[in-house]
C-alpha positions in Angstrom: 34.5 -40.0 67.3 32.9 -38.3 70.6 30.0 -37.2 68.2 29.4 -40.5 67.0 29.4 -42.2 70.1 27.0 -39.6 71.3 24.8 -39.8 68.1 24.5 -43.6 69.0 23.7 -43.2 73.0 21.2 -40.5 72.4 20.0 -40.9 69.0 20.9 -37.3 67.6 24.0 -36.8 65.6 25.1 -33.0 65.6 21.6 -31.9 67.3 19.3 -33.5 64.9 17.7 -36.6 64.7 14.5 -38.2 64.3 11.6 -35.2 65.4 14.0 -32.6 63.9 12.9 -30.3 61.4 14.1 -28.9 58.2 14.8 -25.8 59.9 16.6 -27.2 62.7 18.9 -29.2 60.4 19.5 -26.4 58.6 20.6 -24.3 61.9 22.6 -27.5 63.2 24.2 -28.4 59.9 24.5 -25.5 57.2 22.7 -24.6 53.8 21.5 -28.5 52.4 23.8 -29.1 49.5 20.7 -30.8 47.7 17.1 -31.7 48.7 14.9 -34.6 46.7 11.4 -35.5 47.2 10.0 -38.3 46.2 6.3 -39.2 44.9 3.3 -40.4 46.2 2.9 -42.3 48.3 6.3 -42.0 49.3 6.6 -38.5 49.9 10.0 -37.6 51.3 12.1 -34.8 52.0 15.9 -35.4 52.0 18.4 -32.8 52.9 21.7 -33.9 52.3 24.8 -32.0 54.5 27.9 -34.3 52.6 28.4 -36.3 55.6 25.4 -36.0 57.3 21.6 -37.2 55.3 18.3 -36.1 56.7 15.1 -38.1 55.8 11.6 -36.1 56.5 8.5 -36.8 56.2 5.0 -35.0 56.4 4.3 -32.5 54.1 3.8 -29.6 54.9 4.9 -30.0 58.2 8.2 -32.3 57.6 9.4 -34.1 60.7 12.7 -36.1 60.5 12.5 -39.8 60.3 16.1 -41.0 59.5 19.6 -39.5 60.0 22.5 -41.2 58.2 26.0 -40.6 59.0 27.7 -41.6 55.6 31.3 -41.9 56.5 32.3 -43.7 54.2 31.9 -40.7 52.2 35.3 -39.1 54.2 37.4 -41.5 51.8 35.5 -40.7 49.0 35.5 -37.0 49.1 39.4 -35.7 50.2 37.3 -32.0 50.8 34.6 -33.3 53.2 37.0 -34.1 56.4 38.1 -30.5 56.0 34.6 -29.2 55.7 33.6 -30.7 58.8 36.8 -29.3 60.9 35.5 -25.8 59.6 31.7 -26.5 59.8 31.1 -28.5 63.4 34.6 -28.5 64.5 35.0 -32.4 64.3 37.9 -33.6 63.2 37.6 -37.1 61.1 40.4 -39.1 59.2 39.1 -41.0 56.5 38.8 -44.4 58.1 36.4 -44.1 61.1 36.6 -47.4 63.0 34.1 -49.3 65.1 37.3 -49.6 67.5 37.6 -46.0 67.7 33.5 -46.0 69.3 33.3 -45.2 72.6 33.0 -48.2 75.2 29.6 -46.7 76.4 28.6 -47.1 72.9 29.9 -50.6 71.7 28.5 -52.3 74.8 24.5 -51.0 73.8 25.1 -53.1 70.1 23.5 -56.1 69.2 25.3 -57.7 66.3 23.0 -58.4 63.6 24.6 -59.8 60.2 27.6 -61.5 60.0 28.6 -61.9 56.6 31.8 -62.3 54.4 32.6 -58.9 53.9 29.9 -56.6 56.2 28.7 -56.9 59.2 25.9 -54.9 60.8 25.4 -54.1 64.6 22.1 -52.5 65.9 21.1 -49.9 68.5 18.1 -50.7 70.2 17.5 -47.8 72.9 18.0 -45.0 69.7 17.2 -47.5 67.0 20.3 -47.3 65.3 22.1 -49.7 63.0 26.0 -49.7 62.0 27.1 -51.0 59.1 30.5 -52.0 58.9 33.0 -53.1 55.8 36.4 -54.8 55.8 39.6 -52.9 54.8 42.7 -52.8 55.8 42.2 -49.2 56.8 40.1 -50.8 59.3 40.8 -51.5 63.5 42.6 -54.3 64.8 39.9 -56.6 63.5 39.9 -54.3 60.1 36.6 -53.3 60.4 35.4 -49.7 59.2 32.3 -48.4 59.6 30.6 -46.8 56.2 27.1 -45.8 57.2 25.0 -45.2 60.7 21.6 -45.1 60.2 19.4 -43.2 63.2 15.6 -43.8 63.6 15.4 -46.7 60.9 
């Protein structure tokens, strides 16, 4: 949880974020499991690391836009927890709680969207947003966060 409380103080989640390049993803976060562009006049670059998405943009010379921490994908995939112990030496279980944030980091939010089963907080100084679900594998309040978006 250290990382991501860092990754929402500073902005940069594993030594990338928004400014990164390809290459320095690459050196941060391994060989890109997949890598989709889109069309004009949308032209994107997306490397995707399992838990960790990077959005570039600026072809030839891609520059990072967006990062997104998808961990809800740590329930999804039994492997990936295990992937990231070996690859950055994090450890993760398969809930990661908004609880489990450091203080530092909860008190910069700015709750955003309340609703029945979702609520969304947002990071102004690294232009952040959490998006948080409902279950009972949640925090005292049973929330769990599935996604942070960095730079969007």
């Amino acid at each position: 949880m250290d990382a991501i409380s860092q990754a929402l103080v500073t902005g940069y989640f594993i030594g990338i974020g928004p400014g990164s390049t390809p290459v320095e993803a690459e050196e941060q976060l391994g060989a890109a499991v997949r890598q989709l562009r889109g069309g004009k006049p949308h032209r994107l670059l997306r490397l995707d690391f399992g838990l960790v998405e990077a959005t570039f943009a600026g072809e030839p010379d891609w520059v990072c836009q967006w990062v997104s921490v998808h961990t809800h994908r740590l329930a999804e995939m039994p492997f990936l927890a295990g992937e990231c112990a070996e690859r950055f030496g994090l450890e993760f279980s398969e809930a990661v709680t908004w609880g489990q944030l450091s203080p530092e980091a909860r008190d910069t939010a700015d709750l955003v969207d309340v609703s029945s089963h979702a609520v969304r907080y947002r990071f102004p100084a690294v232009k952040a947003t959490v998006h948080l679900s409902e279950s009972s594998e949640g925090d005292e309040l049973g929330r769990v966060i599935e996604k942070i978006s960095i730079g969007v």
